[in-house]
Every structure is written in C-alpha cells, then in structure tokens.
N, C-alpha and C positions, 0 to 999 in steps of 0.2 A: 632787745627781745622784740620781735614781731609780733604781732596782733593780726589775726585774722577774721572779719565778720561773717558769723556762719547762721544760715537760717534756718529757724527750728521747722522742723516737719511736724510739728502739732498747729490742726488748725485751730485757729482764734478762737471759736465759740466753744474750745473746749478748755482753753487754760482760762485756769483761774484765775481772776484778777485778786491778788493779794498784796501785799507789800511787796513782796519779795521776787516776784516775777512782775515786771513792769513792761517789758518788749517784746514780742516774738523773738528779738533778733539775738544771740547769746555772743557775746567777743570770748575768744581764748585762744593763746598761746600757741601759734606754729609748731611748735615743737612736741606738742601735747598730741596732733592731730597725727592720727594714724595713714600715713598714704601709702596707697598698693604700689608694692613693687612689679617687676615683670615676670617675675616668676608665680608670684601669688594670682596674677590678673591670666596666663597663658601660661602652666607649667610646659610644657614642650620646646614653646618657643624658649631661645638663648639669646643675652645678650651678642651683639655684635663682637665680635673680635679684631685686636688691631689690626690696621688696613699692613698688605704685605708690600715693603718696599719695592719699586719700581728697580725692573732690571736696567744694567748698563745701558745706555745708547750703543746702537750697532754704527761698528764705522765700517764704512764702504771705502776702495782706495778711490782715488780718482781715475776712470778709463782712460784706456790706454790708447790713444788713435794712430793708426799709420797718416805718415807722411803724405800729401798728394801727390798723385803721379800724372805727371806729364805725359802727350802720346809723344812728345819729342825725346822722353828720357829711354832708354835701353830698357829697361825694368817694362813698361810699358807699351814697347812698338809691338809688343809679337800680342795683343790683345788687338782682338777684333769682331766687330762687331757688326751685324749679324753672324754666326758662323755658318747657319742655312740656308739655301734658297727658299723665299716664301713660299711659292707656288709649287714646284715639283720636292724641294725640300734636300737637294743634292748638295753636299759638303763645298763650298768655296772661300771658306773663311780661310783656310790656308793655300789659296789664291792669290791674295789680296798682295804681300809683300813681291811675290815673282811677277804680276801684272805692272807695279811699279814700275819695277826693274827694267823690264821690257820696255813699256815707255820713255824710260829714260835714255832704252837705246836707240832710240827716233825710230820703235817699230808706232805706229799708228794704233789708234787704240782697237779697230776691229780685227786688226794680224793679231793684236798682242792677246785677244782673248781666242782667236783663231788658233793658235798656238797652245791656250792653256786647255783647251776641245772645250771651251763653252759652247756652244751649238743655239741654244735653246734661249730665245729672247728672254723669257723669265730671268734668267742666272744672267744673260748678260746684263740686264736693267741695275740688277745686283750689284753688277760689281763696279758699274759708272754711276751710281747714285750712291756707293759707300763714301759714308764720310767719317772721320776721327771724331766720336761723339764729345768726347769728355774735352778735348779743347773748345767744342763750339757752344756745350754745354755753360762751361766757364766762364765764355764770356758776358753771361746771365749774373754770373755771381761777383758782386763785388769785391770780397775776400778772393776767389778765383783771380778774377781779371788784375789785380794789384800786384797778387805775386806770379802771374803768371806773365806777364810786364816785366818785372824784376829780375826776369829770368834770361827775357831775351836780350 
C-alpha cells in the first residue's frame, strides 16, 4: 500500500495545536484519494481511441525500360534528327537517308542536294551539319560507350 503526503490547506495560525493534530502535513493511502478522471475534468472531451492499423505497403512493379537503340540498328536509322529547317522551317528530315545515298553514288555533295531542290543555304547547312545524335551522344556515357563497343 502507497502512502501519499498531502498538504493540509488550513493555514497554521488557525489549527490547533492539540495532541492530536501535530503537522500541517496529513499521510493517507493512494487509494483513498479521489482523482478526476477525463470525463469529470472535460465532459465533451473522449478518451482517445485505438490508433487504426496501418494499411498494406503499396507495391510498385519495377519499370519497364526499352532496350537502347542504335542509329546503326534498323529500328532506329529512319529517326532523324532535326526533322525542320531552323530558319525557313521546311521539312528535310526525310532528306537525310536519300542525300546519303546519292553521295554514295560519287554524286558530290552540292549535286546531291541540287538534286534533292534544297536551294536555300539555311537547309543546305542542315543537312551537311546533321549528325547521328544518339551514337555521339553515347559516347558521353559510359554504360553507352561499353556496350555500344560490344556491339561492333
């Protein structure tokens, strides 16, 4: 059993000194001592209620990536890059594989765009400064450049 010291709220100069009251201070039993509960001290308020179990962990799969592609692979030669002229903004991006071509038949490269009617130095600059980005891009990347090595 607990013992609790509780201080009397009677001031001194008014208890009696007699036998039988000797201290201000009175001991009695924990058990004895009336303590407010929550509803007596804030009727309104309520106790908390049990916390609600946490839902399942959400699973994500793992993404999906495509493969890289090569400008050397078929899947990626007909991708080209700019498809616009900068400047006047005229379509040349499906240029690009028939200007090859022509060069490779020993036409020289001002016949071969003479032929495709680029006329217009803008478009021409275009299509002698295109380059295959994503090979040159790659060789930036060291994952790139290892398997694109591997390849040739």
């Amino acid at each position: 059993m607990t013992t609790v010291m509780l201080q009397s709220n009677i001031p001194s100069s008014t208890v009696q000194h007699s036998s039988t009251v000797q201290h201000p201070l009175i001991y009695a039993p924990v058990s004895s001592i009336p303590f407010p509960t929550l509803s007596d001290v804030d009727p309104i308020r309520q106790p908390p209620s049990a916390p609600h179990p946490l839902p399942p962990p959400l699973f994500f799969p793992p993404p999906q990536f495509a493969p890289l592609q090569f400008a050397n692979n078929p899947p990626s030669a007909n991708m080209i890059i700019p498809v616009r002229c900068f400047t006047c903004g005229k379509v040349i991006g499906n240029k690009w594989q028939i200007y090859i071509e022509l060069v490779k038949e020993s036409l020289s490269e001002g016949e071969a765009m003479d032929h495709l009617k680029l006329t217009r130095y803008c478009c021409r600059r275009m299509i002698l400064t295109h380059v295959e980005l994503i090979e040159k891009l790659l060789n930036y990347n060291t994952n790139g450049a290892q398997s694109s090595d591997a390849r040739r």
